[in-house]
C-alpha atoms as an extended CHARMM CRD file, in Angstrom:
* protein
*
        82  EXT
         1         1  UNK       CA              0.0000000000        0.0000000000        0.0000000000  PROA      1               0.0000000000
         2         2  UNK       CA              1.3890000000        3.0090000000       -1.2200000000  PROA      2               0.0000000000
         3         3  UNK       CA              1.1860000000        6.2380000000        1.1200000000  PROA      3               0.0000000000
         4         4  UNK       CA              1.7990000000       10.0030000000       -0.0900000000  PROA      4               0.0000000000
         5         5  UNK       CA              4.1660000000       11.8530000000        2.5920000000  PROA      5               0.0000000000
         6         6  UNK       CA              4.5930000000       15.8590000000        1.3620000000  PROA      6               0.0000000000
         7         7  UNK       CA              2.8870000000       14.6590000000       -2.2080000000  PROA      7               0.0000000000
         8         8  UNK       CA              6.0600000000       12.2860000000       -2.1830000000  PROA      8               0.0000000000
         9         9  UNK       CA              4.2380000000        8.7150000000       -3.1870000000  PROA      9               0.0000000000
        10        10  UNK       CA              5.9860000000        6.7140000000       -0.2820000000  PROA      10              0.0000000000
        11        11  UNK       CA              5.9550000000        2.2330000000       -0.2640000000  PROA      11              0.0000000000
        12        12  UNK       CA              6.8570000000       -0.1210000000        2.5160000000  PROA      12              0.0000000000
        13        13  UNK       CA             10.2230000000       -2.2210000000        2.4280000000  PROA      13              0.0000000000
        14        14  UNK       CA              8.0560000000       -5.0260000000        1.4800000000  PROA      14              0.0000000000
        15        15  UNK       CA              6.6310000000       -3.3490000000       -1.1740000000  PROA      15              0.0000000000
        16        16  UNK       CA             10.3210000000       -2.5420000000       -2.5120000000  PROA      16              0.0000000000
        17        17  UNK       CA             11.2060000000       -6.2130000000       -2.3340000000  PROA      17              0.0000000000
        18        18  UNK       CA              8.5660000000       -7.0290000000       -4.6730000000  PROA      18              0.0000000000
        19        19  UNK       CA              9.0620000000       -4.4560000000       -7.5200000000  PROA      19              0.0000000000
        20        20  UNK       CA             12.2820000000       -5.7570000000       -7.9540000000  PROA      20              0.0000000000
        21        21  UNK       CA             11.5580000000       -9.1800000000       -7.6810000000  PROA      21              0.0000000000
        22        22  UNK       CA             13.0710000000      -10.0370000000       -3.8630000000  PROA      22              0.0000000000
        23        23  UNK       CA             11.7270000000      -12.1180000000       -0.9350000000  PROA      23              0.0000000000
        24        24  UNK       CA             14.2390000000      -11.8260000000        1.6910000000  PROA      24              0.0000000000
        25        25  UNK       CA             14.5650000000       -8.7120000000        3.8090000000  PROA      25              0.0000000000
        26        26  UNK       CA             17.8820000000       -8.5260000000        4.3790000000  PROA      26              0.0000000000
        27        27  UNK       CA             18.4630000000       -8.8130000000        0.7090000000  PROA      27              0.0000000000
        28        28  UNK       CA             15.9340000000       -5.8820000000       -0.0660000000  PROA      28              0.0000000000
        29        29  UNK       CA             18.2000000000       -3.7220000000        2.7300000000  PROA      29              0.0000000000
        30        30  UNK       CA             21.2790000000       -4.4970000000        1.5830000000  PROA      30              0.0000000000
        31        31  UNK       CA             19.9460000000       -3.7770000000       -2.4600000000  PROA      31              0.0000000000
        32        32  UNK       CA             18.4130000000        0.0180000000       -0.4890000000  PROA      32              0.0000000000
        33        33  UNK       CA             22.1400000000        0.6040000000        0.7220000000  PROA      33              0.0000000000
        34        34  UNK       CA             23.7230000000        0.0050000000       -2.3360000000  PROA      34              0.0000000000
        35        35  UNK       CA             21.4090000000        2.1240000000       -4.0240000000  PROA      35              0.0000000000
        36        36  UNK       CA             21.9810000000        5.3230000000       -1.6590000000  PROA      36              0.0000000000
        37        37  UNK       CA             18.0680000000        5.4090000000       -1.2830000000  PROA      37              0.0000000000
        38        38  UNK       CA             17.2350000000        6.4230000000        2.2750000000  PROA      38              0.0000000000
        39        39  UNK       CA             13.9720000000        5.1470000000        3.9170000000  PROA      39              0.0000000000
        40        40  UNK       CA             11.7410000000        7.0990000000        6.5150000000  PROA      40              0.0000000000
        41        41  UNK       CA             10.2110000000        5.7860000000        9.5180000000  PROA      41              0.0000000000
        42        42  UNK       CA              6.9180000000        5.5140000000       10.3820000000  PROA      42              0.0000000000
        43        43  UNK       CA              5.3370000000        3.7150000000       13.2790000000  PROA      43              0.0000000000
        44        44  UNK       CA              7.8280000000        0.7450000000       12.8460000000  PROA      44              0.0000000000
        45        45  UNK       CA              7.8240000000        0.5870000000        9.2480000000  PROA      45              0.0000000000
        46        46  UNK       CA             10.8190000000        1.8300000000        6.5690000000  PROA      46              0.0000000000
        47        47  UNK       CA              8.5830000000        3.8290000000        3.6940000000  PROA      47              0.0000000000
        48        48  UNK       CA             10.8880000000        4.8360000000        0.6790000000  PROA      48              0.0000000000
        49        49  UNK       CA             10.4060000000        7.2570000000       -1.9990000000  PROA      49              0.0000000000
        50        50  UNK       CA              9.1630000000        5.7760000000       -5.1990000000  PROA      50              0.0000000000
        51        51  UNK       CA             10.7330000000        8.3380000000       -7.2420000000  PROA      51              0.0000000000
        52        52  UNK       CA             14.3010000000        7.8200000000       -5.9710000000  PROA      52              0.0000000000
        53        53  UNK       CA             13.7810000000        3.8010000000       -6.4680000000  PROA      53              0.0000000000
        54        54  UNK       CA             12.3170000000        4.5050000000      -10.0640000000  PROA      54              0.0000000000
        55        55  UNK       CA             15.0290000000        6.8180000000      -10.9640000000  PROA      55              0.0000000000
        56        56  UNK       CA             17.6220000000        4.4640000000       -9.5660000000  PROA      56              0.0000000000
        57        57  UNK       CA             16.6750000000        1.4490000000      -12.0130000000  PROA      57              0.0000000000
        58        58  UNK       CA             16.0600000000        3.7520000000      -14.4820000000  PROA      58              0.0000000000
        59        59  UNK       CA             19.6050000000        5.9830000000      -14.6560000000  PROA      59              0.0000000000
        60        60  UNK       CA             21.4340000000        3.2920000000      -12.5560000000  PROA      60              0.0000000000
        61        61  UNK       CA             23.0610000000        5.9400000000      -10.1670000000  PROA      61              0.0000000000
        62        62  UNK       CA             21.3820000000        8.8990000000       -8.6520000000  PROA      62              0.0000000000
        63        63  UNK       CA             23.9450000000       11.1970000000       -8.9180000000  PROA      63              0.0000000000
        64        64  UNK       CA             22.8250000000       10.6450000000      -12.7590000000  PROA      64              0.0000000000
        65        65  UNK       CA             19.7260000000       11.8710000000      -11.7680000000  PROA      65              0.0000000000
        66        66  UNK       CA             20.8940000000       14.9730000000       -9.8450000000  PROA      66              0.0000000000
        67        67  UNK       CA             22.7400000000       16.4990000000      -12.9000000000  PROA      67              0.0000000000
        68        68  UNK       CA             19.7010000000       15.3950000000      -14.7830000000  PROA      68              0.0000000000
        69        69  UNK       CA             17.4410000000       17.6770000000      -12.5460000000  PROA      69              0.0000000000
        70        70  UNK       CA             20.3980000000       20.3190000000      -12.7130000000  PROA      70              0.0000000000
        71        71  UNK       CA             20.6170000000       20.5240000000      -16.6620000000  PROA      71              0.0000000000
        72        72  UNK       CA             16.2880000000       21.0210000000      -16.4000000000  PROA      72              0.0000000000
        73        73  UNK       CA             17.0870000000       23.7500000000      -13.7650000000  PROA      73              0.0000000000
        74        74  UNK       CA             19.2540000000       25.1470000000      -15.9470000000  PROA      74              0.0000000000
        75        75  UNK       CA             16.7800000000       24.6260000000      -19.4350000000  PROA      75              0.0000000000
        76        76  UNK       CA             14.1360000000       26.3580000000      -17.0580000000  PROA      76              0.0000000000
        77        77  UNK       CA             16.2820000000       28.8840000000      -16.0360000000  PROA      77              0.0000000000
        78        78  UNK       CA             17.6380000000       30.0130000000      -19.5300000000  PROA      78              0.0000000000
        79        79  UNK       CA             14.0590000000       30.2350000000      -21.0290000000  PROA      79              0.0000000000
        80        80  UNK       CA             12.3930000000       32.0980000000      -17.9670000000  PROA      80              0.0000000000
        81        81  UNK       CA             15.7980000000       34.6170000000      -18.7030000000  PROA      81              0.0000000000
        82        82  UNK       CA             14.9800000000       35.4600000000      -22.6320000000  PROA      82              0.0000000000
């Protein structure tokens, strides 16, 4: 069950370990840690962002992704300029 947290869409550790195609928990924490994605707490349960984990299989790396979101900045940027 997803949750939205800030209009961030939000899913449980479980939920992680079936998208990409895990069963064992340690296994899904140890894939999260790799990955650099960072999970928040709530009442006992690890939620995680499904934009970071979408953007992680998609680019591979997210600091991929943060230069991807800084070239946009800078698109926007340049055309709110002219």
């Amino acid at each position: 069950m997803a949750i939205k947290i800030l209009g961030v869409e939000m899913i449980s550790q479980a939920e992680v370990g079936e998208l990409i195609g895990i069963k064992a928990k340690s296994t899904v924490c140890e894939w999260l840690a790799r990955a650099g994605i960072e999970g928040t707490p709530i009442n006992k349960t690890r939620y995680y962002s499904t934009d970071l984990i979408r953007d992680y299989l998609r680019y591979g790396k997210l600091e991929v992704r943060q230069a991807v979101e800084i070239l946009r900045q800078i698109k926007t940027f340049k055309g709110e300029k002219r």
